[in-house]
C-alpha positions as CSV (number, residue, x, y, z in Angstrom):
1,X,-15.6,-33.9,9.3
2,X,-12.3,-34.7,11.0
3,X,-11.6,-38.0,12.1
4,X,-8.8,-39.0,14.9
5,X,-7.3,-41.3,12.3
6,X,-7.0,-42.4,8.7
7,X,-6.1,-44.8,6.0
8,X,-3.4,-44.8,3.2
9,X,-2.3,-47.5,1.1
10,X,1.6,-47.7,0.2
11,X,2.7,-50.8,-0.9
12,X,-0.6,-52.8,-1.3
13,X,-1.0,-52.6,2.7
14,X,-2.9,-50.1,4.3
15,X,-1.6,-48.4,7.0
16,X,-3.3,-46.5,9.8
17,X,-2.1,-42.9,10.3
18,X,-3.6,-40.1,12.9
19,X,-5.2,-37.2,11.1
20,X,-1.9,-35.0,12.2
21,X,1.7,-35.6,13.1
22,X,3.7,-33.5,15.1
23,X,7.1,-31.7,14.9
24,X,9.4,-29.7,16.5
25,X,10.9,-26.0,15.4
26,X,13.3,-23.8,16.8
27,X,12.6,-20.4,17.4
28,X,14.7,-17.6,16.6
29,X,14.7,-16.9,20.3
30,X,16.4,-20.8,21.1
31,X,13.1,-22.4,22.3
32,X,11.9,-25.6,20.4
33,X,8.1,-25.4,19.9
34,X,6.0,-28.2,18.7
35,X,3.9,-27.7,15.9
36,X,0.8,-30.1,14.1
37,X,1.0,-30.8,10.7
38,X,-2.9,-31.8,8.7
39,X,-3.5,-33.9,5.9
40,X,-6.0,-34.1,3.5
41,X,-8.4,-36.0,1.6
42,X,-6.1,-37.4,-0.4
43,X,-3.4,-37.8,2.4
44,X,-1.2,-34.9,1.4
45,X,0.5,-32.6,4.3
46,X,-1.1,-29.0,5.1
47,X,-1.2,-26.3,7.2
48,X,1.7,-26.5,9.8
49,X,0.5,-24.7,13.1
50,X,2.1,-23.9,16.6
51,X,0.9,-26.2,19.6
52,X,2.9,-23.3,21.7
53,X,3.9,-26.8,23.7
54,X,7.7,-27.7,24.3
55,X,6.7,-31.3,24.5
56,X,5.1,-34.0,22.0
57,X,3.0,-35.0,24.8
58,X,1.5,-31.8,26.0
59,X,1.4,-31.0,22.6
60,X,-0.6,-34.3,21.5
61,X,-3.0,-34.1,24.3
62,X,-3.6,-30.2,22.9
63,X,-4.3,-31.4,19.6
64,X,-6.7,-34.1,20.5
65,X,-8.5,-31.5,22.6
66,X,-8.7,-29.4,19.4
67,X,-9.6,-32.3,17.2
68,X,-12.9,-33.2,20.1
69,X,-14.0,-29.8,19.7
70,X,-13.8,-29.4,16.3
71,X,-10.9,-26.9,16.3
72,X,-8.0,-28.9,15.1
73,X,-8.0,-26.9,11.5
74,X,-8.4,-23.1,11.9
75,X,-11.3,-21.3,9.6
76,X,-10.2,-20.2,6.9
77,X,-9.3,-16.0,6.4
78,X,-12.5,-14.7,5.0
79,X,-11.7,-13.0,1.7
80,X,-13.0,-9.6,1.3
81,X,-14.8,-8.3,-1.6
82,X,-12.4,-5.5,-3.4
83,X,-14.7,-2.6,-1.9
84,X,-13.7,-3.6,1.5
85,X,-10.0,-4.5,0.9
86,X,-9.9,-1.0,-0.7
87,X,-11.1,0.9,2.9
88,X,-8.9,3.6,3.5
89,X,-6.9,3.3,0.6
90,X,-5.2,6.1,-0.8
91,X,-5.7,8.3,2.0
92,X,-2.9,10.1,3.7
93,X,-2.3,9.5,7.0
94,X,-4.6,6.2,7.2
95,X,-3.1,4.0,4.2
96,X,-0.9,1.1,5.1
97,X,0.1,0.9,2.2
98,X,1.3,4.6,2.0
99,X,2.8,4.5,5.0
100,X,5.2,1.8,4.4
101,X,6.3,3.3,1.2
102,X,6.7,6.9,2.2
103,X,9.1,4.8,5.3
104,X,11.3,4.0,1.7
105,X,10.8,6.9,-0.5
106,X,9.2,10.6,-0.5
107,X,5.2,10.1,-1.8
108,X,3.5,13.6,-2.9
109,X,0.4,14.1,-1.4
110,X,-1.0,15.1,-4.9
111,X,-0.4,11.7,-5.8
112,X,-2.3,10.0,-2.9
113,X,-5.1,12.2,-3.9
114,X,-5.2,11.5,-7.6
115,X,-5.0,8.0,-7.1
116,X,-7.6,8.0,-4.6
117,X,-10.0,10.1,-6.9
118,X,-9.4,6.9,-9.5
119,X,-10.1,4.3,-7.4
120,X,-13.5,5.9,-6.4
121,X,-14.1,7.7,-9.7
122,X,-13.7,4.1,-11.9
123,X,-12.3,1.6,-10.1
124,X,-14.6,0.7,-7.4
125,X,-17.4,1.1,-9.5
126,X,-16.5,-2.0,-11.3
127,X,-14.7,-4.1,-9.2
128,X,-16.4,-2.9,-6.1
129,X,-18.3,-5.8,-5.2
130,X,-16.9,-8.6,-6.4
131,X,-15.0,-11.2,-3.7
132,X,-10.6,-10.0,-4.5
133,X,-10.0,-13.5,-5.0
134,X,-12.0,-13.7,-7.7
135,X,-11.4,-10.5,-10.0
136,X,-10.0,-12.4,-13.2
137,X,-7.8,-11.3,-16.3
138,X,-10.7,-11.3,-18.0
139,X,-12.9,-8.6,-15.8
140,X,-9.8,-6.4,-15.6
141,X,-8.8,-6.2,-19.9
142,X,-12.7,-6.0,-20.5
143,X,-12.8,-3.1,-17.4
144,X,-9.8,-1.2,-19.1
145,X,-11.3,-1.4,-22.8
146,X,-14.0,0.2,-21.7
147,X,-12.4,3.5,-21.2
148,X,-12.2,4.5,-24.6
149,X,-15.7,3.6,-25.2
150,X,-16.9,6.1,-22.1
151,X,-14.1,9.0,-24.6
152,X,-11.7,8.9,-22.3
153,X,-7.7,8.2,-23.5
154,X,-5.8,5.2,-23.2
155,X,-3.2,7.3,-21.5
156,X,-6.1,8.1,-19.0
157,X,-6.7,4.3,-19.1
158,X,-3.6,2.8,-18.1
159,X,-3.2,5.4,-15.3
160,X,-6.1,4.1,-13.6
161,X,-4.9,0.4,-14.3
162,X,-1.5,1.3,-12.6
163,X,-3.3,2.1,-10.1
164,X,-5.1,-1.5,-9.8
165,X,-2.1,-3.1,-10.3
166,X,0.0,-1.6,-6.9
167,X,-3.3,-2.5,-5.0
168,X,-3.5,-6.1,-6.2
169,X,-0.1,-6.3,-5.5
170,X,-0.1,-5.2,-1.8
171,X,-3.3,-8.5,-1.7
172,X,-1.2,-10.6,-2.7
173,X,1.4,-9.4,-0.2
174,X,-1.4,-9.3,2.5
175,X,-2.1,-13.1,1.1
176,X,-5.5,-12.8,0.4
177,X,-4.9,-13.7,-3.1
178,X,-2.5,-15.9,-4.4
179,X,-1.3,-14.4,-7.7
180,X,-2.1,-10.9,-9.3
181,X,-4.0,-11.5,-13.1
182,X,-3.5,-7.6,-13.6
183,X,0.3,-8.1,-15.1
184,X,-1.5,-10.6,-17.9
185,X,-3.1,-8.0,-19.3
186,X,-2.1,-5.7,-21.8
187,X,-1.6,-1.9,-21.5
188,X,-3.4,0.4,-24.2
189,X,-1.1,1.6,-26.9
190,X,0.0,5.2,-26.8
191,X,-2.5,7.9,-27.8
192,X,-1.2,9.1,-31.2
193,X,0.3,12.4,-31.3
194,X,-1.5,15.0,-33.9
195,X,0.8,16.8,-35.7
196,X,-0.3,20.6,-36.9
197,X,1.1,21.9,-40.0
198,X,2.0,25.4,-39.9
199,X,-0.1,27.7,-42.6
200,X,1.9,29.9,-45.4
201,X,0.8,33.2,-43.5
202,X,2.3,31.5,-40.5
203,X,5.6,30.6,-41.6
204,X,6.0,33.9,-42.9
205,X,5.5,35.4,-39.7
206,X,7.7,33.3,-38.2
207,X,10.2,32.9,-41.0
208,X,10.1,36.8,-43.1
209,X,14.1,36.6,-44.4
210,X,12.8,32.9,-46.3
211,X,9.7,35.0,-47.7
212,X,11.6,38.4,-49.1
């Protein structure tokens, strides 16, 4: 519940303080803007946000409006589960994502396809529906072990994850998370090569000057 104002203590005296305080920016286009700075609970400041007034007044008398009808701190962005963050991704012409990278550098549409068939084929499966924000280390190392116990390879494996990575990435470049656990897990090693020994009938066939 917001109040018009509140108490801190400083100094052993308590000092009354309005719920926000005001200040003024400049815009890159020259005009000064005054903008409302919250606190919180514990008298800490958040949340800086434009009046659009050019005058503390104005800009007060907007605030206490906000602050009567309950307005003065915005809702908070509702955080998607992954399944919905994921709409759209991978496919060409409709990905954000894709489109700003391809603006950079040449993308294959081969490539949009493959990783689109991994984020339906594995990914989403698993992380599908849970909220982005809270997708932990823990869910993505125990969701990339698991490969190898469905047959696949780790090489198969950590393409998929690759895949996870870029689109946790782009959330936390969207905001909607603050950090990406993906990079604190650990890749699968290397499938290990066999090596085929050739036969003595074949190395005489491909060797018959050795075998004379």
């Amino acid at each position: 519940m917001q109040t018009c104002l509140q108490y801190s203590v400083k100094g052993g005296s308590m000092r009354l303080r309005e719920t926000f305080s005001l200040y003024e920016r400049k815009l890159p286009s020259g005009k000064v803007v005054i903008y409302y700075q919250l606190y919180d609970d514990d008298g800490n400041q958040v949340c800086g946000h434009s009046t659009g007034k050019t005058t503390k007044t104005a800009a007060r008398n907007y605030c206490n409006e906000l602050l009567r009808e309950g307005r003065l701190l915005p809702k908070p962005r509702e955080i998607p589960t992954f399944e919905k963050f994921a709409a759209g991704w991978w496919e060409w012409d409709v990905c954000p994502y894709l489109k700003k990278r391809m603006s950079r550098r040449e993308i294959r549409k081969s490539y949009a396809d493959s990783a689109r068939r991994k984020l339906h084929n594995h990914i989403l499966p698993y992380f599908g529906k849970m909220r982005i924000d809270r997708i932990t280390e823990y869910d993505i190392d125990t969701w990339l072990t698991s490969f190898a116990e469905k047959g696949y390879k780790n090489t198969t494996a950590n393409t998929h994850f690759d895949i996870l990575v870029t689109m946790l990435n782009e959330a936390v470049r969207q905001k909607l998370i603050k950090a990406n656990p993906a990079p604190l897990v650990v890749k699968l090693k290397k499938d290990s090569k066999s090596i085929d020994i050739l036969k003595p009938n074949e190395v005489k066939k491909l060797f018959p000057a050795i075998w004379r």
